[in-house]
Rosetta silent file (secondary structure, phi, psi, omega in degrees, C-alpha in Angstrom):
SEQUENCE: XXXXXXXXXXXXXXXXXXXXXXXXXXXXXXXXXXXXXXXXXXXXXXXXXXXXXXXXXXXXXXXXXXXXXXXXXXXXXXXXXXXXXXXXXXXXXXXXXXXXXXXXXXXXXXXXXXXXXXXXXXXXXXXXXXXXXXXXXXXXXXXXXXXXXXXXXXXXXXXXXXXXXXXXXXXXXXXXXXXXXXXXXXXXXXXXXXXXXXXXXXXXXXXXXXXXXXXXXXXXXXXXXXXXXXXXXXXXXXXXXXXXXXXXXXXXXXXXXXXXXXXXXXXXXXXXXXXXXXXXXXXXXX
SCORE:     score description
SCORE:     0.000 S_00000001
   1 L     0.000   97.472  162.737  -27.006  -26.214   21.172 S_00000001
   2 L   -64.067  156.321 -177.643  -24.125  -23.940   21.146 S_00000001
   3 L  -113.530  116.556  157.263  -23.889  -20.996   18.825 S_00000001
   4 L   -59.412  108.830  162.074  -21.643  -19.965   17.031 S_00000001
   5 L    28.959   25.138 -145.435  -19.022  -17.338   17.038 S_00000001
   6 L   -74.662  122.058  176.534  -18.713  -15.370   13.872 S_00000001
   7 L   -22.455  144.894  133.254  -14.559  -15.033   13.336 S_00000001
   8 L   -54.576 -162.815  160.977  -13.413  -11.474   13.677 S_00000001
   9 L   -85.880  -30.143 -178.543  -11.623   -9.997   10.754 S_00000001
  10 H   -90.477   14.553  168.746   -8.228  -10.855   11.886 S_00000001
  11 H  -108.639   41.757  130.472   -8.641  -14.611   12.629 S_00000001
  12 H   -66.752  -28.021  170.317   -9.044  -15.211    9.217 S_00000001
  13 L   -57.645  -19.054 -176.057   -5.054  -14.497    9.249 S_00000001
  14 L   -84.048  -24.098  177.037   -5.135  -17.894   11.190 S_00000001
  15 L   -72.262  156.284 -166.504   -6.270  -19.777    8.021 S_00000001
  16 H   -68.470  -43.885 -144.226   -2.777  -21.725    5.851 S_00000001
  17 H   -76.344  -15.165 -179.732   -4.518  -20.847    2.600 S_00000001
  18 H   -76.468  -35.629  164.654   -4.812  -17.186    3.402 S_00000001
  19 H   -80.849   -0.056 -168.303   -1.768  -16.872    4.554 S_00000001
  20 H   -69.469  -39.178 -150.838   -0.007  -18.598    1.350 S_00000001
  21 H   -64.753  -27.259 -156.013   -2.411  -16.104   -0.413 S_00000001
  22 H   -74.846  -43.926 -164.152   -0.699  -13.029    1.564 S_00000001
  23 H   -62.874  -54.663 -138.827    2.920  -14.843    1.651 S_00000001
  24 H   -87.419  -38.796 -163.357    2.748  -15.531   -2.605 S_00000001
  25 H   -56.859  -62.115 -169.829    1.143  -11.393   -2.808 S_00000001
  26 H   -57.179  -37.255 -171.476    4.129   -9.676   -0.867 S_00000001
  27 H   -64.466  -34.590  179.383    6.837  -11.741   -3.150 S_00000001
  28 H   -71.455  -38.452 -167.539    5.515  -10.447   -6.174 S_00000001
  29 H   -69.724  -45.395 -179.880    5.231   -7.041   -4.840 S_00000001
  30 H   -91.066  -39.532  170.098    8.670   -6.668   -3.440 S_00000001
  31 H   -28.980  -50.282  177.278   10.860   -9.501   -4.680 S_00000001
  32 H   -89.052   10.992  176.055   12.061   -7.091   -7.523 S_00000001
  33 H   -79.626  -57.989  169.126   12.466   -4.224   -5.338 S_00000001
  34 H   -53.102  -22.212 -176.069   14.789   -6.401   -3.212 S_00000001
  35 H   -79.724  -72.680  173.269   16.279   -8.209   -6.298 S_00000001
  36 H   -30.016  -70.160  167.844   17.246   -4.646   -7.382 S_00000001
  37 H   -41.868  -45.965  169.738   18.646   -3.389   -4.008 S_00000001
  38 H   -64.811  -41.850  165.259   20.619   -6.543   -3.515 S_00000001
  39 H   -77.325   -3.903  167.828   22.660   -6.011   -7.114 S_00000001
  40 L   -87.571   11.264  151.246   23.313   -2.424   -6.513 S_00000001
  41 L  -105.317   18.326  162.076   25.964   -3.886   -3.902 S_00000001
  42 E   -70.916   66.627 -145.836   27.238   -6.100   -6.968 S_00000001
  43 L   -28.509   30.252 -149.018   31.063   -6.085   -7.869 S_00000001
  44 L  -137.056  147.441  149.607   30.051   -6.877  -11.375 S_00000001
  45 L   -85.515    0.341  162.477   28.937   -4.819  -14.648 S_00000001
  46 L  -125.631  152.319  176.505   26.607   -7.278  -15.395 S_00000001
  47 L   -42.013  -59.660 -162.501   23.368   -7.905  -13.364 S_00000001
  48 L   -65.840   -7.422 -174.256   22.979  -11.678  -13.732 S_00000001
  49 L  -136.939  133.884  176.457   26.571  -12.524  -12.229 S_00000001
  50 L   -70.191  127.171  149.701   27.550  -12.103   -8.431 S_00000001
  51 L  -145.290   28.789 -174.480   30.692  -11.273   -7.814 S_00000001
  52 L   137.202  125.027 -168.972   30.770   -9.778   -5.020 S_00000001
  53 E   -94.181  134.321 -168.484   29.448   -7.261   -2.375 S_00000001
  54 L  -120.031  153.536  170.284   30.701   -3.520   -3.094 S_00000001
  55 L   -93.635  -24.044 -123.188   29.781    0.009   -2.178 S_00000001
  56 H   -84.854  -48.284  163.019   31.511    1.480   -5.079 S_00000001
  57 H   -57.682  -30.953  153.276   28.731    2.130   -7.315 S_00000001
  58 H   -57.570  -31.999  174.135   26.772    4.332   -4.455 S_00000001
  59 H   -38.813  -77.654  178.023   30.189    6.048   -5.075 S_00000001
  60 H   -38.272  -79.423  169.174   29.561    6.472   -8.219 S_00000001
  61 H   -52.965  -29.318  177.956   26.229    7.743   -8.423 S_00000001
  62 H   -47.018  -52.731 -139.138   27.178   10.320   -5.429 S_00000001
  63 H  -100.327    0.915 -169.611   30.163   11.772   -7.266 S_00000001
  64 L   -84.533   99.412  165.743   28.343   11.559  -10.965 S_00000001
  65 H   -27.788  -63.559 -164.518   27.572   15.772  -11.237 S_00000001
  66 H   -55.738  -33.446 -167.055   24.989   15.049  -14.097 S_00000001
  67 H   -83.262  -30.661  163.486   22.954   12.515  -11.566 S_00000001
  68 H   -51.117  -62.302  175.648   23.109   15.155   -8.778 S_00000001
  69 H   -68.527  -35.182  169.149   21.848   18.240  -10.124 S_00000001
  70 H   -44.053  -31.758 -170.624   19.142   15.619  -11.607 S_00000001
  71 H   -54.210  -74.354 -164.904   18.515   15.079   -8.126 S_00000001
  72 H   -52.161  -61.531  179.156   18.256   18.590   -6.736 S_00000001
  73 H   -21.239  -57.291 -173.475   16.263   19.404  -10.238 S_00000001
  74 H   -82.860  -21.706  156.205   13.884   16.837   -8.809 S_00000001
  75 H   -60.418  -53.705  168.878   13.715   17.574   -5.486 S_00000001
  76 H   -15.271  -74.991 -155.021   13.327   21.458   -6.339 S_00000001
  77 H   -58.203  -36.660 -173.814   10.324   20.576   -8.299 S_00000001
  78 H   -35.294  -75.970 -163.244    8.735   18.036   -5.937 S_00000001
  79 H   -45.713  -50.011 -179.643    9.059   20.338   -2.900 S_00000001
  80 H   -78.234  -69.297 -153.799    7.193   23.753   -4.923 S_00000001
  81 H   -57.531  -32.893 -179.544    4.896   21.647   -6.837 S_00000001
  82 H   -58.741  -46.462 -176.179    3.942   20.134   -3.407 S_00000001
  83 H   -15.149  -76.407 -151.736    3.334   23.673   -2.180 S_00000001
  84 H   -72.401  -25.115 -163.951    1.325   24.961   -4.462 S_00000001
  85 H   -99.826  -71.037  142.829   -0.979   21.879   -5.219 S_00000001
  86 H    24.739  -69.631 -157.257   -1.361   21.970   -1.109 S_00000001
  87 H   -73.873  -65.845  179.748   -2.553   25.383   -1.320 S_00000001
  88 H   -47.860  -17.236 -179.422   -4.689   24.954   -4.376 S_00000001
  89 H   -63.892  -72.015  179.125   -6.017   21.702   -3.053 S_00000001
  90 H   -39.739  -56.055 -156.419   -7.317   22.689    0.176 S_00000001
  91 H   -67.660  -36.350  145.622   -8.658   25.522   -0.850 S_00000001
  92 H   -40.407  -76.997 -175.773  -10.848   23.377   -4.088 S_00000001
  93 L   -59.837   40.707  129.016  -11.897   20.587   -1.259 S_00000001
  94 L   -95.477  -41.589 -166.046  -13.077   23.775    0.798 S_00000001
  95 L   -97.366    3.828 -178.183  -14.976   25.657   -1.748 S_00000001
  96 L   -96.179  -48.141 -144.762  -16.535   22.189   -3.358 S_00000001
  97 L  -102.267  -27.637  163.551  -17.528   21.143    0.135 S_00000001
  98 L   -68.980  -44.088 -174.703  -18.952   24.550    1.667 S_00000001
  99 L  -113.901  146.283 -166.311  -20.567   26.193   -0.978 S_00000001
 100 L  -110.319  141.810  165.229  -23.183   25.486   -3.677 S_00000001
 101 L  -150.485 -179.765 -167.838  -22.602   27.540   -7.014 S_00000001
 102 L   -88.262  142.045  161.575  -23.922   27.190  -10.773 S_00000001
 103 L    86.027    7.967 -154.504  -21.132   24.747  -12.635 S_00000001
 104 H   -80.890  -20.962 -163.437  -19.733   23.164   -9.084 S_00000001
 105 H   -65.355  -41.544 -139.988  -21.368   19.357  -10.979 S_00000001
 106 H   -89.400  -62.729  178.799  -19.205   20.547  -14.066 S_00000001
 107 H   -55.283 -108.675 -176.560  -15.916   21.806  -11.753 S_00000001
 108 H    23.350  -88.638 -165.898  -16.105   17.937   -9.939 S_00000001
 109 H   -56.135  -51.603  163.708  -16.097   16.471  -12.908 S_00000001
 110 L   -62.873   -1.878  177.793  -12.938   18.278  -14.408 S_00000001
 111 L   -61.622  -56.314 -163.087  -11.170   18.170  -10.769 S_00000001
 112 L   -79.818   29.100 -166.977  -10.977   14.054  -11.945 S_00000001
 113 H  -116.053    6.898 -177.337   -9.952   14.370  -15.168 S_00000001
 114 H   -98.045    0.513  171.441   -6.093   15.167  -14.819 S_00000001
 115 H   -88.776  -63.904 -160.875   -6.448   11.342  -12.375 S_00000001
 116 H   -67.029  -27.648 -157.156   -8.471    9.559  -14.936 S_00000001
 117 L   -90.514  131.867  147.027   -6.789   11.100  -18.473 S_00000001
 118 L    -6.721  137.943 -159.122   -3.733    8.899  -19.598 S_00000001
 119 H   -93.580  -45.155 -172.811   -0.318   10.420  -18.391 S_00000001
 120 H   -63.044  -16.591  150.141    0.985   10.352  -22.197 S_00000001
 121 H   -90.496   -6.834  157.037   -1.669   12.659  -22.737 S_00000001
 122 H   -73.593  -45.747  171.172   -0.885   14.689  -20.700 S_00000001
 123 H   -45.396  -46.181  163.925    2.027   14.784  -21.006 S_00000001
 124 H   -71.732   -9.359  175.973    1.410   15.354  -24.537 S_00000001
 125 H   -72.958  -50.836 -176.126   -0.820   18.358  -23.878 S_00000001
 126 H   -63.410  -36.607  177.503    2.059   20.211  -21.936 S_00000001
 127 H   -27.401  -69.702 -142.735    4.241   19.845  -24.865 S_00000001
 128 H   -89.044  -12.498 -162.421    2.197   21.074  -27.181 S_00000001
 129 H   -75.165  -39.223 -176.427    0.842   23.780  -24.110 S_00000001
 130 H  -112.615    4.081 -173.459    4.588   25.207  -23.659 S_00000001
 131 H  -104.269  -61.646 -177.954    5.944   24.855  -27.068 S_00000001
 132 H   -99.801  -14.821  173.706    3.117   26.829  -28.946 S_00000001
 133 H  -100.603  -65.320  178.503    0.705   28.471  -26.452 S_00000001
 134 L  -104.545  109.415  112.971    3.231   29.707  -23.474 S_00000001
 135 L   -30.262  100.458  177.985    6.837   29.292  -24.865 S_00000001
 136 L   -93.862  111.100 -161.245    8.256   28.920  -21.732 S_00000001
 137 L   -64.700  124.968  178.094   12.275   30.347  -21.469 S_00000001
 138 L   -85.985  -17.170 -155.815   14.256   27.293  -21.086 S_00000001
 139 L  -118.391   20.711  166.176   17.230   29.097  -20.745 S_00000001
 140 L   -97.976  149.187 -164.275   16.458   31.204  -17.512 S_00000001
 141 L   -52.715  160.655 -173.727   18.444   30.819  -14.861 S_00000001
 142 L   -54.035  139.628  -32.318   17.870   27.893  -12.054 S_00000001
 143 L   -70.974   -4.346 -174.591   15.175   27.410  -10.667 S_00000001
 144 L   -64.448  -20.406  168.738   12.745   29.473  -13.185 S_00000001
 145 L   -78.374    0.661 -169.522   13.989   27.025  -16.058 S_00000001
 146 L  -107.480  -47.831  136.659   12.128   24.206  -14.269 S_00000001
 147 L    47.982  -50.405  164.796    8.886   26.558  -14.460 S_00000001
 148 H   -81.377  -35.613 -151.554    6.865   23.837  -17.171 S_00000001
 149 H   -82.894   -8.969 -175.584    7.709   21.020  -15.343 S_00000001
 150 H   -71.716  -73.387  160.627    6.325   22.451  -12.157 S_00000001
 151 H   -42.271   -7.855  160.604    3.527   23.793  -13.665 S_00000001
 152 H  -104.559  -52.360 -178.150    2.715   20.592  -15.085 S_00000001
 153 H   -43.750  -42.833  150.028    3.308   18.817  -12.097 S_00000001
 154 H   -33.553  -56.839 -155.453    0.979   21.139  -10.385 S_00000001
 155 H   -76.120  -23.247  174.026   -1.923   20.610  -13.013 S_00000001
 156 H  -113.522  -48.618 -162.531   -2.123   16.709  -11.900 S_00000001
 157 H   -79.937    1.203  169.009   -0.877   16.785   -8.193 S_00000001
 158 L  -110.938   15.519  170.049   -3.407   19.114   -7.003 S_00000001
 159 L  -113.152   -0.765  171.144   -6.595   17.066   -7.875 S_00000001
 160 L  -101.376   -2.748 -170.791   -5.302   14.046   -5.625 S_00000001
 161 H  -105.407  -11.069 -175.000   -4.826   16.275   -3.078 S_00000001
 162 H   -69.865  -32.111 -155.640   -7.913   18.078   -3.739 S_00000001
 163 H  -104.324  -31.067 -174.694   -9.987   14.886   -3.560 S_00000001
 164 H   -70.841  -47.438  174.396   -8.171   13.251   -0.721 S_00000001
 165 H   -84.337  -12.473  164.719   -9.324   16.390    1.561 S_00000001
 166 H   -65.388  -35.379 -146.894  -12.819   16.621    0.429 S_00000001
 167 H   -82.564  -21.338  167.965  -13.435   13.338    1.278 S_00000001
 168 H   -55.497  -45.494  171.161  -11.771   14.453    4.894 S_00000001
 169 L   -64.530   -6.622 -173.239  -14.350   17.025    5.239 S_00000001
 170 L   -89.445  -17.851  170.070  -17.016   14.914    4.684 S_00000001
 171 L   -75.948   -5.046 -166.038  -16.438   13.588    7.920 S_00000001
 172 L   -77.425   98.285  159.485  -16.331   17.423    9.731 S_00000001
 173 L   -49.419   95.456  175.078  -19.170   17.592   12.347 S_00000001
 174 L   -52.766  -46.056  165.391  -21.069   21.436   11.233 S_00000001
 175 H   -67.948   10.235 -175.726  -21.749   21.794   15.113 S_00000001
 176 H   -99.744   -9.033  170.651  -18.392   21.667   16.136 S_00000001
 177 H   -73.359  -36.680 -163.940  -18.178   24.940   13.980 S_00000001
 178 H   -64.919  -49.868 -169.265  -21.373   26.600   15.135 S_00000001
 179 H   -47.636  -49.754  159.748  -20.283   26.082   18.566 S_00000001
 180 H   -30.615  -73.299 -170.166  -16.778   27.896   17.726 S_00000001
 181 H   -54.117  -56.809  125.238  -18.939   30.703   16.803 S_00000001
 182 H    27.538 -101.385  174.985  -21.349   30.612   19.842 S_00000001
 183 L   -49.653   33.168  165.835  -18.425   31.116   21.753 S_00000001
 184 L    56.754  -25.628  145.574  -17.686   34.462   20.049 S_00000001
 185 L   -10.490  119.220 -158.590  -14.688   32.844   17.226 S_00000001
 186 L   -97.489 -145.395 -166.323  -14.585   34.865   14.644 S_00000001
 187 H   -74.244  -55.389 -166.461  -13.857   32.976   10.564 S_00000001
 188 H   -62.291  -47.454  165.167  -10.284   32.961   10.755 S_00000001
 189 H   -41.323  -64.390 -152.896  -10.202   31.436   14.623 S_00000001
 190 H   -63.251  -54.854 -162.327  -12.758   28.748   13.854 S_00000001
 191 H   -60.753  -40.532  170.328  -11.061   27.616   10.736 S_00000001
 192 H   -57.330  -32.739 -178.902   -7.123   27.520   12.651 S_00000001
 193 H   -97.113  -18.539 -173.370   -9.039   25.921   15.348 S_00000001
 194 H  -127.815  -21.250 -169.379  -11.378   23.912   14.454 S_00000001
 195 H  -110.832  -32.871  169.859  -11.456   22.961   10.225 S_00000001
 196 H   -76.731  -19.550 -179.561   -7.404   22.987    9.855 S_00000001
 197 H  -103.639   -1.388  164.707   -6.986   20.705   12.439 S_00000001
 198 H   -83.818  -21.649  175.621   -9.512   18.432   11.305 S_00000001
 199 H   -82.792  -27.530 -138.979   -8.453   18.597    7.602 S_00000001
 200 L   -88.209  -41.326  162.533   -4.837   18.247    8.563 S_00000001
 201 H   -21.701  -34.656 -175.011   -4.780   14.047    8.166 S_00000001
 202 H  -116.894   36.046  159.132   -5.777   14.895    4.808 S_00000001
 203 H  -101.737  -34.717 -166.188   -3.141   17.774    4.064 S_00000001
 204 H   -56.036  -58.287 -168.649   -0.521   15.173    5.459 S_00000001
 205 H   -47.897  -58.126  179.130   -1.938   12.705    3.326 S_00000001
 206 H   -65.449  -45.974 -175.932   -2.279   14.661   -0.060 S_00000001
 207 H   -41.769  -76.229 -177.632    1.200   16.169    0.671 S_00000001
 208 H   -24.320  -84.834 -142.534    2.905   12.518    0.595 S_00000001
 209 H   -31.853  -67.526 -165.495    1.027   11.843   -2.486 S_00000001
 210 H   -55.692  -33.532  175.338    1.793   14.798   -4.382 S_00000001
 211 H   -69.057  -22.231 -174.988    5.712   14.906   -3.250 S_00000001
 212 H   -96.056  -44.359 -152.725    5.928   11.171   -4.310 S_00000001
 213 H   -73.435  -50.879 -162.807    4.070   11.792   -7.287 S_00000001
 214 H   -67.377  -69.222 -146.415    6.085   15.107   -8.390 S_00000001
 215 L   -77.238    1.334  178.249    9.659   13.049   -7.439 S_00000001
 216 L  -130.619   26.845 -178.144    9.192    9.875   -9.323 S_00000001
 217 L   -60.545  104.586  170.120    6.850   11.680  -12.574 S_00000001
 218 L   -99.076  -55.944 -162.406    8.756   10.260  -15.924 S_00000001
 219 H   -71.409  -48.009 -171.290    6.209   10.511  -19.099 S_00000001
 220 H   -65.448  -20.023 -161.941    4.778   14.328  -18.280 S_00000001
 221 H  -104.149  -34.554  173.309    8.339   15.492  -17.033 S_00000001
 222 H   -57.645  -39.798 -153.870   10.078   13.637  -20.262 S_00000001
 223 L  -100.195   28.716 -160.702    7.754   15.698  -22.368 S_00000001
 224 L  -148.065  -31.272 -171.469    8.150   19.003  -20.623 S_00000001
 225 L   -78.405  162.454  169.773   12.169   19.133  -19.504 S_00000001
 226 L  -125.554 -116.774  129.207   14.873   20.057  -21.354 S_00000001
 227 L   -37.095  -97.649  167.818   18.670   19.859  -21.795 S_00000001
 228 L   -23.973  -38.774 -146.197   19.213   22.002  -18.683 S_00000001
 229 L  -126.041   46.204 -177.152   16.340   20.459  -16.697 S_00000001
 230 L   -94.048  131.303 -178.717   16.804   16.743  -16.745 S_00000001
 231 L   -72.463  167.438  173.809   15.074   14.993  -13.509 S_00000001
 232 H   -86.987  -27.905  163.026   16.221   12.545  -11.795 S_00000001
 233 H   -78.821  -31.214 -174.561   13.806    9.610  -13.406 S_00000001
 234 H   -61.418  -29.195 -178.443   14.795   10.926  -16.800 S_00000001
 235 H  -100.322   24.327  167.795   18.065   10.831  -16.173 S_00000001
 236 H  -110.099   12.062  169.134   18.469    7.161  -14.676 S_00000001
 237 H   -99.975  -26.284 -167.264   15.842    6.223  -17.912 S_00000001
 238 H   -96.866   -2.371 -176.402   18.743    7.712  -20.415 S_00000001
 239 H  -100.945  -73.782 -176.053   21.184    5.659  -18.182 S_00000001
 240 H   -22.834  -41.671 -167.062   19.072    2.799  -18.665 S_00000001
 241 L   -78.197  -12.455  168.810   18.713    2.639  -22.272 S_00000001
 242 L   -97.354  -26.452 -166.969   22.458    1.877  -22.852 S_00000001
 243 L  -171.729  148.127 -158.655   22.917   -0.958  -20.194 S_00000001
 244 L  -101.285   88.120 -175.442   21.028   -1.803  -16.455 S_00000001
 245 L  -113.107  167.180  176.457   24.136   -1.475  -14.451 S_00000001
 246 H   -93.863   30.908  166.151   24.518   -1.234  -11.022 S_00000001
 247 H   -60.029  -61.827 -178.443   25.490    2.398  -11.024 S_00000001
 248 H   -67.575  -67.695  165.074   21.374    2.592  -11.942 S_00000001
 249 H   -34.456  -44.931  161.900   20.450    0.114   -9.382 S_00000001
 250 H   -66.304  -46.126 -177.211   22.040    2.196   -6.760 S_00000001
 251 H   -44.905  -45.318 -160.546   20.729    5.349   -8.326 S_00000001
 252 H   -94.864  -13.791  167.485   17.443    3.863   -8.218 S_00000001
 253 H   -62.423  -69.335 -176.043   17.779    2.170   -4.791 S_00000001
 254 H   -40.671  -46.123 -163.456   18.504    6.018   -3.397 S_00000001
 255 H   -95.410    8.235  170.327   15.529    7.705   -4.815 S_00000001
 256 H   -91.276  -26.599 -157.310   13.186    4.406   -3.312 S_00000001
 257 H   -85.035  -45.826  166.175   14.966    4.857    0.110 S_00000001
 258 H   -30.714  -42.751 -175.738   14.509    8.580   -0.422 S_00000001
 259 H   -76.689  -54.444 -158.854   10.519    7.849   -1.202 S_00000001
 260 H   -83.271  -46.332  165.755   10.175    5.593    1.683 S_00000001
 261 H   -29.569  -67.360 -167.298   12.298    8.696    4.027 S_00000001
 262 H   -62.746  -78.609  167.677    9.222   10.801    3.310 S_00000001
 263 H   -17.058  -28.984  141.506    6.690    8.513    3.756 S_00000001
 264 H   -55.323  -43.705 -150.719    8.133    7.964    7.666 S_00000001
 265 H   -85.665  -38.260  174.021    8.339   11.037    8.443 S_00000001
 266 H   -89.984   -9.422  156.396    4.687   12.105    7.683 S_00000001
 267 H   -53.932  -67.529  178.862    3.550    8.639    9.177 S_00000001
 268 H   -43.857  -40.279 -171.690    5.827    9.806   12.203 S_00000001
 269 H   -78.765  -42.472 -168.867    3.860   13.412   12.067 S_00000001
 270 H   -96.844    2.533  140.024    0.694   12.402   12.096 S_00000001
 271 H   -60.179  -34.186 -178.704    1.240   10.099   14.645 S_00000001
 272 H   -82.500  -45.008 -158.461    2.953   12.407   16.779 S_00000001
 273 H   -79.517  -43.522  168.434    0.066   14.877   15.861 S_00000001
 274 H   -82.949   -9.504  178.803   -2.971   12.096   17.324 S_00000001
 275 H   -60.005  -57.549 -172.029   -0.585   11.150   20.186 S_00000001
 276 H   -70.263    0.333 -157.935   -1.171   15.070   20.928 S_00000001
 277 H  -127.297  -47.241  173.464   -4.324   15.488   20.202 S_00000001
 278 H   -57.644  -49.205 -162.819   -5.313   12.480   22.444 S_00000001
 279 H   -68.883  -41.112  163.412   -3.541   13.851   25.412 S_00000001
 280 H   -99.378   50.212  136.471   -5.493   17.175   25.342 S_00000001
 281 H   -76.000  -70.788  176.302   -8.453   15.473   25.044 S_00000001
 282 H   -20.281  -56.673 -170.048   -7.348   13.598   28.145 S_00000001
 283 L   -78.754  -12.196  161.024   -6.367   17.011   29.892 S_00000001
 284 L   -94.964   18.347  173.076   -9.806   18.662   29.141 S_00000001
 285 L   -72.193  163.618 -162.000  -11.797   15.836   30.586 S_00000001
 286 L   -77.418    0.000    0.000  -14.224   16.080   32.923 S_00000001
């Protein structure tokens, strides 16, 4: 009596109905992403009619001043709020995961609540946070006029990054520090040598998140911007609201290829970073 096999996980990929299931999941996910991209090379002011393929609306969005400075507005903010929620991140997922203190059950639980709480309230919280608690000067010069929306952007983009590197640490082998030390490594050595480079998949990771998060943020950044400080989703949602044209489809094509840029690049790093990491394993072998 032979016995049977049990399949691996990928030759389930070999069954029809599985792949149909996989086949019908990617169309929904992407079909309007692709629907989109393909009419921002339309000759046409309206969506629904072809009439041709054009560049002239990437033109268009390039040379439109108002759509630019949204840009840079939004990049600005992205780039600092990534910083700082970085710094503050790590440094949470370090002191959560090292140390026991009175209130750490209490901190946890408010690390998740700027994930879990509605964005419109938050959003509505900042409002009411920079309009009557901090008045924050709208009218100081670039970049210090962006200053709420950062700071809001902060206040949610540092608890995914916070949570994303605890959970990295949970995985941290305590004898690979004590050994550090052993071997005479003093705090700052063991942690550059041995807990930053083990953390850094999940600085990479939470970085993406938070920079993606930060650059495509509409309800908290609607409720927090101003004249002066309009983003780049607010200002292809105020484009939106008269007509979907494909001036906006390019616009909006640019900041997904833009989204998708980053996302290579830190794929590419941390790839590059275990490539390198393999090899001096390799060169310290017995």
């Amino acid at each position: 009596m032979t016995r049977r096999s049990t399949p691996g996980a990928l030759d389930y990929l070999a069954r029809a109905p599985l792949r149909l299931w996989l086949l019908a999941t990617a169309v929904f996910l992407y079909a309007p992403l692709l629907t989109l991209i393909l009419f921002s090379f339309n000759d046409s002011r309206r969506n629904i009619i072809w009439r041709g393929f054009t560049l002239k609306y990437y033109r268009l969005a390039l040379t439109d001043s108002d759509l630019v400075a949204a840009l840079g507005n939004s990049l600005t903010i992205a780039l600092i709020s990534t910083l700082m929620s970085l710094v503050l991140g790590a440094l949470t997922a370090l002191a959560l995961w090292r140390f026991r203190f009175p209130g750490k059950t209490a901190l946890e639980g408010a690390l998740a609540l700027p994930i879990v709480v509605p964005e419109i309230c938050m959003g509505v919280a900042m409002l009411v946070f920079f309009s009557k608690v901090v008045p924050w000067p709208t009218e100081a010069p670039w970049p210090f006029n962006l200053g709420a929306i950062i700071i809001s952007h902060i206040s949610f983009s540092f608890s995914f990054v916070a949570v994303i590197v605890r959970a990295r640490l949970q995985s941290f082998d305590p004898d690979l520090e004590a050994a550090a030390r052993d071997l005479g490594a003093g705090t700052g050595r063991v942690f550059t040598s041995v807990l930053a480079p083990h953390m850094a998949p999940g600085l990479i990771a939470g970085a993406l998140l938070a920079f993606t998060l930060s650059l495509d943020d509409f309800v908290i950044t609607f409720f927090t911007s101003g004249p002066d400080t309009t983003t780049f989703p607010v200002k292809v949602y105020s484009m939106v609201r008269f007509s979907v044209s494909p001036e906006v489809n390019a616009a909006s094509t640019l900041l997904m290829g833009l989204t998708v840029a980053v996302a290579a690049v830190a794929v590419w790093l941390g790839g590059a970073r275990a490539t390198s990491v393999a090899l001096a394993g390799e060169g310290h072998g017995p």
